[in-house]
N, C-alpha and C positions, 0 to 999 in steps of 0.2 A: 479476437478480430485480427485480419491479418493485417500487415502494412505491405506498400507497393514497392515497387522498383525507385518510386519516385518520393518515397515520403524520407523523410531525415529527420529520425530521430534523433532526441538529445543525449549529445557528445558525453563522455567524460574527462575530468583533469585528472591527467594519472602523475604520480610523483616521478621525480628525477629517478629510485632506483627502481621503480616498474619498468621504465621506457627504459632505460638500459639493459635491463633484462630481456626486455622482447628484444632489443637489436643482439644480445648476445647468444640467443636461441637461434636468431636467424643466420646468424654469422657461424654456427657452428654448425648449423645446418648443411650450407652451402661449404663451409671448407670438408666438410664430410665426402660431401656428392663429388668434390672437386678429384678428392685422393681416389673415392673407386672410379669415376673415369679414367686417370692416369693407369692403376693398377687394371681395370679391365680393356687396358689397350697394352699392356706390359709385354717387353719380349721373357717369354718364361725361363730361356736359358737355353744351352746347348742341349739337343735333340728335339728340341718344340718350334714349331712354328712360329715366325717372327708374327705378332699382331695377335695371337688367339688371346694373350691376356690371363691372369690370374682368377678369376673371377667367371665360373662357367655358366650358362643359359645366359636366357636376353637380360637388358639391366632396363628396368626405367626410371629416369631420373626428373625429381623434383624442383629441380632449379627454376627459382620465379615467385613458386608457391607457398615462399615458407612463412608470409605475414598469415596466412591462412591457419597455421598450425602453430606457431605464438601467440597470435593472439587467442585462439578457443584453448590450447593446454594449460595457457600463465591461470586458469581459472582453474584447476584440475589438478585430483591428489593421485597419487599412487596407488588409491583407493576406488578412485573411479574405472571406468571403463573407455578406453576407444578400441571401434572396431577401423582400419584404415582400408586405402586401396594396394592397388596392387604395385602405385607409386608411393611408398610408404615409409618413405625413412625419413622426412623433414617432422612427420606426425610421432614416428618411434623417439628420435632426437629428442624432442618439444616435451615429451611426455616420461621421459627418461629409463625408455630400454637400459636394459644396459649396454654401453655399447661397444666392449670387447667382445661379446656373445654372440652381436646382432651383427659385426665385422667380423666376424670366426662362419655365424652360417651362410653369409653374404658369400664369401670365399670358398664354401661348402667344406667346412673342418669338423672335425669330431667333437669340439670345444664348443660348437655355436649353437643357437639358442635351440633349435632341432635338431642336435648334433651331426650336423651338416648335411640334413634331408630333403629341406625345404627352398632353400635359396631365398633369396631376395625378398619376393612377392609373397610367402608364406612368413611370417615372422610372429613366434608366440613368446610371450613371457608374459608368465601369469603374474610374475612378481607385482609387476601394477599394470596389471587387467589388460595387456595388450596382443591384437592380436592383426593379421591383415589375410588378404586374399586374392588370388589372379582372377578369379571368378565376378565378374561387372554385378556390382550391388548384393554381393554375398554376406555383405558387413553389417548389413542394413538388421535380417531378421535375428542374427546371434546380437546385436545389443539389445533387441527386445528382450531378450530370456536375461538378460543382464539386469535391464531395466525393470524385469515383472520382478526379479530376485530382490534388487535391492528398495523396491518398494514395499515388498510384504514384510520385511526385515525391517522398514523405517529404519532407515540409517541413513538417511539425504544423503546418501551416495547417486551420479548421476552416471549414463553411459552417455558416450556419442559416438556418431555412425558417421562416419566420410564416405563422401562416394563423387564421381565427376558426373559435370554436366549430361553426358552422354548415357550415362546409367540412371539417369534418371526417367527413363522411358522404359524401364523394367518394370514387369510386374512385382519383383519382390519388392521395390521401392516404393510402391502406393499401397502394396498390399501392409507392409511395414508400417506408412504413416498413416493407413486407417487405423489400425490394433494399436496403436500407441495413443489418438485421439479418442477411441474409445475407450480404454482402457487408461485413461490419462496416466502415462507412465513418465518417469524422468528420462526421457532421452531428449537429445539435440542431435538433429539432424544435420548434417554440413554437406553442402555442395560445394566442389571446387568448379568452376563456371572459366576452363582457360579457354574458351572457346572451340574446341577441334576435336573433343572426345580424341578420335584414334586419328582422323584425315578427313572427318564431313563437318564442316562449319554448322551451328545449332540450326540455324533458319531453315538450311535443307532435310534436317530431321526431325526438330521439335516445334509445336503449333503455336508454343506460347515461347514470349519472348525474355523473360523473368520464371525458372522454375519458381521462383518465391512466390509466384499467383498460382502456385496447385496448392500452397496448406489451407486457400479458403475453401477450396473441396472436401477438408476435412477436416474444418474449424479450429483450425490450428494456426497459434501466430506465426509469423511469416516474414523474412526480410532478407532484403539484398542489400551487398556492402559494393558502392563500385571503388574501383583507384586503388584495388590492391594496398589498402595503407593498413598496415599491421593495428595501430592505434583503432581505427573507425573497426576493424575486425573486432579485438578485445572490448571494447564499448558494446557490439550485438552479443556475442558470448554471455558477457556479465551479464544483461539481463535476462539472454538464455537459461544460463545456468542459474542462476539466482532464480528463477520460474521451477524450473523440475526440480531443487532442492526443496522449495517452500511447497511442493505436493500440487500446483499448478501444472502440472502435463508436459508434452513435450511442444518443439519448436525447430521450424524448419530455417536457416539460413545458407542463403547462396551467394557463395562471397567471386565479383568478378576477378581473376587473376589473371596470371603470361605462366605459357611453359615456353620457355628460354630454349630449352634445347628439345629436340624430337620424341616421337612418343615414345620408342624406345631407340637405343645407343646405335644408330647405323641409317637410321631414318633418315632421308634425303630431303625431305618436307617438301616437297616439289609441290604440293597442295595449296601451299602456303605463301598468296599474294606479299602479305608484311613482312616475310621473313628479314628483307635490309633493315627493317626497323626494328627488330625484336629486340634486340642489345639494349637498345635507350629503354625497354619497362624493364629494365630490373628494378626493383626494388627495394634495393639494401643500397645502393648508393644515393637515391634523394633522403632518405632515413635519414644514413648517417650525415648529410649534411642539415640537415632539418635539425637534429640535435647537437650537430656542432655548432650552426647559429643561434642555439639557444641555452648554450655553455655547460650543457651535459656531456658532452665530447670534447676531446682535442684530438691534438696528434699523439702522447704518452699513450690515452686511454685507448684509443681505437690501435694501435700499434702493442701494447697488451693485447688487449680481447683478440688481435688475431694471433698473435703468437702463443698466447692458450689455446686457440681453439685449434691451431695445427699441432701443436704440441701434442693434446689429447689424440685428434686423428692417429698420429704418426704412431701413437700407443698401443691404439686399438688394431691398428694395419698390421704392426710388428706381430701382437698377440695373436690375429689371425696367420700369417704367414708362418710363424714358428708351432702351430695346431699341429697337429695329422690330420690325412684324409683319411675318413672310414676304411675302415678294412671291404673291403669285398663280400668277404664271407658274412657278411654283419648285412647284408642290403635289404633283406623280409625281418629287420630287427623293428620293434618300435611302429611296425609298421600296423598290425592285428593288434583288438586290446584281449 
């Protein structure tokens, strides 16, 4: 049976180093996003163009959305599967790309995880089952094959499938969550719900006002998380994932978020009435005030956790930057199997 936009389920007490973990996923998330903006506005040097930036094709960046992807990964081995979007690094992050690899093909290096074929929006590593795509709900039918595999296998291994609000009017996207209800598979399905797909607010394109009221079309439980709170996110997950390990089927969740910054790196949002207000939803700073009045933070600990998490950045930046670009004569490599 599904639940609504409006039902609120019961919470969980997660320990002092859960919740730190999720703020340290998110925090590394965002200093991540922070350096390739920087780097994908870089002057490259003498005979390049001031502004073209290190970092070639469009970028889109997840800033906003990272309780989304702390809280469904903290549930998740490197044995599972996610399939992500085509804004897909706070989900890589969360789920532990590797991510000098995933900064080498970001940067398009010979080092990187497509040895710098795919850029940004394409990012695989099989290492722990990750994959994404520029293609709106492409993620959706490849976690099924994932999902039918590690169910014949019984190995409570689970996939999940991300995809944004907007891709949710695809037909891969329903065609997906019938063959998963049918077939009761382990997958979790995740919507990111930031409101704007690419520049149409949902009302103007979707009928229903909660995708989390389409898994009753396909007797599928169902929930929406609002407030963007990493915590309330991890609380749906767990019992997500805890369903499609126990051989109970799959499960649709649509979590409401903020994308902070445009759909992709140059976007004007001129669309976009709230923009003077977008700053205030972020949501890593009520977090970490939320855990500092509740003495899992201070100033030491959060003053570490970011100086690690740029630390690492600056690690992964250096390793892409010091790669080679592909050879030329290499460009039909890798390409045919």
């Amino acid at each position: 049976m599904s639940t609504t936009a409006h039902d609120t389920p019961q919470s969980l007490t997660l320990d002092p180093a859960t919740r730190l973990g999720l703020y340290r996923t998110m925090v590394l998330a965002r200093t991540f996003e922070e350096a390739v903006l920087r780097e994908y506005h870089a002057d490259k040097g003498p005979g390049f163009d001031i502004g073209k930036g290190l970092v070639p094709g469009e970028m889109h960046l997840a800033a906003g959305q990272e309780p989304v992807a702390a809280g469904v990964c903290a549930h998740l081995t490197g044995d599972d599967a996610v399939t992500a979007t085509h804004r897909p690094h706070h989900f890589a992050i969360a789920h532990g790309v590797d991510l000098d690899k995933m900064t080498a093909e970001i940067f398009g290096r010979e080092t990187g995880l497509g040895r710098g074929r795919g850029g940004h929006m394409h990012l695989f590593d099989p290492a722990v089952h990750f994959s994404c795509s520029g293609i709106i709900a492409e993620g959706y039918p490849p976690a099924l094959g994932q999902a039918y595999a590690f169910k014949q296998k019984g190995t409570g291994r689970v996939a999940v499938a991300v995809t944004g609000e907007g891709a949710a009017n695809q037909g891969a996207f329903h065609e997906s969550l019938n063959l998963a209800a049918l077939w009761q598979l382990p997958v979790v399905f995740v919507v990111e719900d930031n409101d704007w797909a690419i520049s149409v607010p949902r009302d103007a394109s979707t009928a229903v006002p909660s995708n989390a009221s389409r898994g009753a079309a396909y007797d599928m439980p169902a929930e929406r998380v609002e407030g963007n709170d990493v915590e309330a996110v991890y609380a749906a997950a767990d019992r997500a994932v805890a369903r499609a390990r126990a051989g109970q089927g799959p499960t649709l969740l649509e979590v409401h978020t903020v994308r902070l910054w445009g759909h992709f790196e140059g976007d004007a949002q001129g669309y976009r009435p709230e923009l003077a207000e977008v700053p205030s939803m972020d949501p890593i700073p009520p977090y970490e005030q939320r855990l500092r009045d509740e003495g899992i933070l201070d100033d030491a600990v959060i003053a570490r956790t970011r100086q690690e998490a740029e630390a690492r950045v600056e690690q992964a930046i250096a390793f892409a930057k010091a790669s080679p670009v592909p050879d030329p004569a290499t460009a039909s490599s890798y390409v045919f199997s």
